[in-house]
C-alpha positions as CSV (number, residue, x, y, z in Angstrom):
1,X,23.7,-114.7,-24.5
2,X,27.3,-115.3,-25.7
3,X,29.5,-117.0,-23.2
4,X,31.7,-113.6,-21.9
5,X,34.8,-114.1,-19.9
6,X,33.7,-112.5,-16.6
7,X,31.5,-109.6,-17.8
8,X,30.4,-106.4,-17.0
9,X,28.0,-105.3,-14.0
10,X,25.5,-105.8,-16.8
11,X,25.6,-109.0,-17.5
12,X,24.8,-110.5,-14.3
13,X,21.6,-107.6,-14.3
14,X,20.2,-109.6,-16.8
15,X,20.9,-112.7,-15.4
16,X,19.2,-111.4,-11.9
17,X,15.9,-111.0,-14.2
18,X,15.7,-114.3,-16.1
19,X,14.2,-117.4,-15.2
20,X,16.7,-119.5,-17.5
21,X,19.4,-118.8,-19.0
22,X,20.8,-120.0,-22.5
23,X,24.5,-119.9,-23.2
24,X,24.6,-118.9,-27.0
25,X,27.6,-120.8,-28.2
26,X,26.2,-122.4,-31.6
27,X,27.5,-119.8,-33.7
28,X,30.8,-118.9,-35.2
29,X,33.7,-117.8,-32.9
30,X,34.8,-114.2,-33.4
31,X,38.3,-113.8,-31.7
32,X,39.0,-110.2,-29.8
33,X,35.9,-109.7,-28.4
34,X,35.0,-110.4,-24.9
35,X,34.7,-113.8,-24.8
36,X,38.5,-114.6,-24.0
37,X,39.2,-111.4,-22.5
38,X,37.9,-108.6,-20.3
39,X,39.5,-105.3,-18.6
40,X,40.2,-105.0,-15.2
41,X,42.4,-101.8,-13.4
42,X,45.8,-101.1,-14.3
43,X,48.1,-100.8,-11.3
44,X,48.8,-97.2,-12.5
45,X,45.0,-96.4,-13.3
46,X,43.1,-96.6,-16.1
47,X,42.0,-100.3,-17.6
48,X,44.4,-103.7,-18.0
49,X,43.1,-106.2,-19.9
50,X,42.8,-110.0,-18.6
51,X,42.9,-112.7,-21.5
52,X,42.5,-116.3,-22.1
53,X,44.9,-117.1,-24.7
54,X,42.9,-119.7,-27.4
55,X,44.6,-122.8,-29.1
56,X,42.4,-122.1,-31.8
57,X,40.8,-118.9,-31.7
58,X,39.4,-117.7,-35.4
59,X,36.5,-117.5,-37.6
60,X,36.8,-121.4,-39.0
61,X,35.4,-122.8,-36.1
62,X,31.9,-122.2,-33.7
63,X,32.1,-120.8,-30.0
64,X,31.7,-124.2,-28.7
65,X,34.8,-125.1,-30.1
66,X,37.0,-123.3,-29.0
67,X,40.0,-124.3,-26.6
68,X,42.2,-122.6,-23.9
69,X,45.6,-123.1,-25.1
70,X,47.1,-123.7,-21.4
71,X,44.0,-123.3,-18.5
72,X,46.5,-123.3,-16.0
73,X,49.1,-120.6,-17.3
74,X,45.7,-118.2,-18.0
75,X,44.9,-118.5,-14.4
76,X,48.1,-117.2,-13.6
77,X,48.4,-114.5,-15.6
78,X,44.5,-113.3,-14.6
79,X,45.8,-113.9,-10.7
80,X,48.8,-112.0,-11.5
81,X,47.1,-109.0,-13.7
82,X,44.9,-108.7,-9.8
83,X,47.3,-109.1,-7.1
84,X,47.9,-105.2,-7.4
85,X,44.4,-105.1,-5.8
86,X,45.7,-106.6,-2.5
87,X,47.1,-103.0,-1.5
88,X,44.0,-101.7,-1.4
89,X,40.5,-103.8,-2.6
90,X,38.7,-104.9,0.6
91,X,37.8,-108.3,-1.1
92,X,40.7,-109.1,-3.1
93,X,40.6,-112.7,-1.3
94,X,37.3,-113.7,-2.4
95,X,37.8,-112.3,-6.0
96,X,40.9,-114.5,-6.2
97,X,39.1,-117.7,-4.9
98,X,36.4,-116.9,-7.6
99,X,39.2,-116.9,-10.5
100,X,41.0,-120.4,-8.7
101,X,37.0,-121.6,-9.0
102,X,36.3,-121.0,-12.4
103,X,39.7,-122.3,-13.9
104,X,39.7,-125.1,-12.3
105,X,38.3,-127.6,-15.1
106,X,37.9,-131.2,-14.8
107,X,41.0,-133.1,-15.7
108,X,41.2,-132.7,-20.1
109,X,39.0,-130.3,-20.2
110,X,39.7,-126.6,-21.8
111,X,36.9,-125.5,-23.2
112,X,36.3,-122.2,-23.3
113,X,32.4,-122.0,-23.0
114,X,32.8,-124.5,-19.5
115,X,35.3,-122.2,-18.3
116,X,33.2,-119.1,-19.3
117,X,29.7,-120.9,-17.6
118,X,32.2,-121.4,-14.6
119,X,33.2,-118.3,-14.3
120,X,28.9,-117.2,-14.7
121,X,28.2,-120.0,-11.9
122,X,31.1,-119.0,-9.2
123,X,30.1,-115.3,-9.5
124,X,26.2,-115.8,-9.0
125,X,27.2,-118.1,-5.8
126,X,28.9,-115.2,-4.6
127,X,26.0,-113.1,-5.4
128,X,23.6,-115.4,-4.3
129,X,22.0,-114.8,-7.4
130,X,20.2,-118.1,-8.5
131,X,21.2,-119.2,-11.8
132,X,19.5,-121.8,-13.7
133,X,21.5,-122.0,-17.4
134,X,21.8,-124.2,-20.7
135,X,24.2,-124.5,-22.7
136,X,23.1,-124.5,-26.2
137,X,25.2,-126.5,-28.2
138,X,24.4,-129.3,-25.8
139,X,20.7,-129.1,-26.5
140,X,18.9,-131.1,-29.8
141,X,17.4,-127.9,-30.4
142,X,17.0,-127.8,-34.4
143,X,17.4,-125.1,-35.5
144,X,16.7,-123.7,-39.1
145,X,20.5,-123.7,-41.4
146,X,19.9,-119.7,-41.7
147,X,19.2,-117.4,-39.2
148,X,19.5,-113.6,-38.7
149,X,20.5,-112.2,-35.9
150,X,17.5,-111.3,-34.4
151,X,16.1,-114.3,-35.3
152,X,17.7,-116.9,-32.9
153,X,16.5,-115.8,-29.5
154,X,13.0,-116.0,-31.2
155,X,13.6,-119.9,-32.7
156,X,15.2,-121.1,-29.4
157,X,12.4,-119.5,-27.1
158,X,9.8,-121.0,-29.2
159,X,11.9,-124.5,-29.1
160,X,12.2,-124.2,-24.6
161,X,8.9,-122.9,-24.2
162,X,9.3,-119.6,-23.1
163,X,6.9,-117.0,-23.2
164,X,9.2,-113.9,-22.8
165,X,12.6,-113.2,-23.9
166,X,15.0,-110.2,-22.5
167,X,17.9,-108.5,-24.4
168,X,19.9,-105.7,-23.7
169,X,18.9,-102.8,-24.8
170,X,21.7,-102.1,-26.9
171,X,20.9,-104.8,-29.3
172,X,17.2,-103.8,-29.7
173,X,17.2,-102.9,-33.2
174,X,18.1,-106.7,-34.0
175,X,14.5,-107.4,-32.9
176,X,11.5,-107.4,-34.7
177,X,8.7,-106.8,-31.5
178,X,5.8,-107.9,-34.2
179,X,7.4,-111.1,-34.8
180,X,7.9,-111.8,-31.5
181,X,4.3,-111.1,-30.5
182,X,3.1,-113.6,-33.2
183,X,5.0,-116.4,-31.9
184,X,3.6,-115.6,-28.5
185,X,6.9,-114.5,-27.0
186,X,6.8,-111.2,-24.9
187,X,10.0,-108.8,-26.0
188,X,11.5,-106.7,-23.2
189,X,14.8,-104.7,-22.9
190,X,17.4,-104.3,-19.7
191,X,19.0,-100.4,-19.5
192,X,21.8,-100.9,-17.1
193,X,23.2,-97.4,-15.7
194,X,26.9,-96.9,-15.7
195,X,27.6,-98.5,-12.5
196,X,30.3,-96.2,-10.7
197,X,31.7,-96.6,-7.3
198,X,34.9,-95.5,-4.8
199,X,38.1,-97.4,-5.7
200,X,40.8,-96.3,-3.4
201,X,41.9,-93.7,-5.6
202,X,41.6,-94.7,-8.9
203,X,39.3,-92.6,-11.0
204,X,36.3,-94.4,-11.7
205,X,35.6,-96.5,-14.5
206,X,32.6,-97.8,-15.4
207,X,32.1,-100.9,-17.3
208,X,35.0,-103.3,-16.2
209,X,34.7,-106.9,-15.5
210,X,32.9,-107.6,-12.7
211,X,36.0,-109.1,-11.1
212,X,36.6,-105.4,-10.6
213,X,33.4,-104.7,-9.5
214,X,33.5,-107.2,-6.5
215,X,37.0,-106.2,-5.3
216,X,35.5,-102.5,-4.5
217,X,31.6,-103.6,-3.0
218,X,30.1,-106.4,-0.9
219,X,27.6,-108.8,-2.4
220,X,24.5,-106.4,-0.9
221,X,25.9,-103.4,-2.6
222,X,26.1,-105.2,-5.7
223,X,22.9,-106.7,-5.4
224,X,21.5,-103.3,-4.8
225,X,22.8,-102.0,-8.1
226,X,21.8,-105.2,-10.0
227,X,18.4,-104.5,-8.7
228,X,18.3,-100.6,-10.5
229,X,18.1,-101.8,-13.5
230,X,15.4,-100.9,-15.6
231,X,13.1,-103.2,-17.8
232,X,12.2,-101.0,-21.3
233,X,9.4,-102.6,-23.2
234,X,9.8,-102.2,-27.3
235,X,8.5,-99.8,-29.3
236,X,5.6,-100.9,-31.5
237,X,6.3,-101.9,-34.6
């Protein structure tokens, strides 16, 4: 999966259900998506968005290359986009120490796949949610020059090992089940239900970072919904 900046409830439902996890970062980087930003709550309701502003965020250059213009002014500016939360979120302390977690880098470093695998690592701890991950680009994995979409999960199962592979069910039709079966490689999907829950107020809105998620519920309540997920095998082919 691409390296998200804190994502959805979803995300970390798939996470729950794999036994590794590959951080897809080999391709090229597409700015305004939600790998340097997410949405949180406004302080008047409705969604904010939270960003990590990119030295060099565009099309000329892979995932794995790109760098956070200033780590420690993004920090700030997520911390200050959340302190509205203290009124009211019941965990807004431990959400906080999460973001302080993530950001903070080794010395030099501002890349934003470490920050976003950071980010993925700080959450499961508070989850408890073991989380065994790769990081592509730092793997010899050799690839073929031209892939489809659908076709990397496929070439880099068959490159670890594995002997299943879970997507999203979202981006099913990328997938070719019969291919999959011929290499030996087990297709299944994750449906995630919209994941709403009481926020002192505010209306509820599904689908917001999960930094938003924790501020409302306890690790056991989010466990719980991580565990309704439902696994959706593909349709033959």
């Amino acid at each position: 999966m691409q390296p998200y900046f804190f994502p959805y409830l979803g995300h970390f439902a798939l996470i729950a259900r794999c036994d590794e996890w590959v951080v897809f970062d080999i391709t090229q980087y597409t700015p305004k998506t939600w790998m340097n930003r997410n949405q949180v709550l406004h302080p008047n309701g409705g969604p904010n968005w939270v960003s990590v502003p990119l030295a060099n965020g565009s099309i000329a250059i892979r995932t794995a290359d790109a760098r956070v213009l200033d780590v420690a002014a993004a920090r700030d500016s997520v911390l200050g986009k959340l302190s509205h939360y203290r009124r009211k979120a019941p965990h807004c302390a431990a959400v906080e120490a999460i973001v302080r977690d993530t950001f903070n880098l080794p010395a030099g470093d501002t890349s934003l796949v470490h920050l976003n695998v950071r980010g993925l690592d700080a959450v499961c701890r508070h989850l408890g949610l073991p989380f065994k991950r790769r990081i592509a680009s730092e793997l010899a994995l050799g690839l073929p020059p031209e892939l489809g979409p659908g076709d990397w999960a496929l070439e880099i199962c068959s490159r670890l090992g594995a002997d299943a592979y879970l997507n999203p069910v979202g981006g099913s039709a990328l997938f070719d089940p019969q291919r999959f079966a011929e290499r030996g490689v087990e297709l299944a999907f994750l449906h995630v239900a919209p994941y709403l829950y009481s926020a002192a107020g505010f209306a509820p809105l599904a689908g917001l970072s999960i930094l938003d998620v924790l501020m409302w519920n306890d690790s056991a309540e989010v466990r719980s919904a991580l565990r309704a997920a439902e696994i959706v095998e593909p349709l033959a082919a």
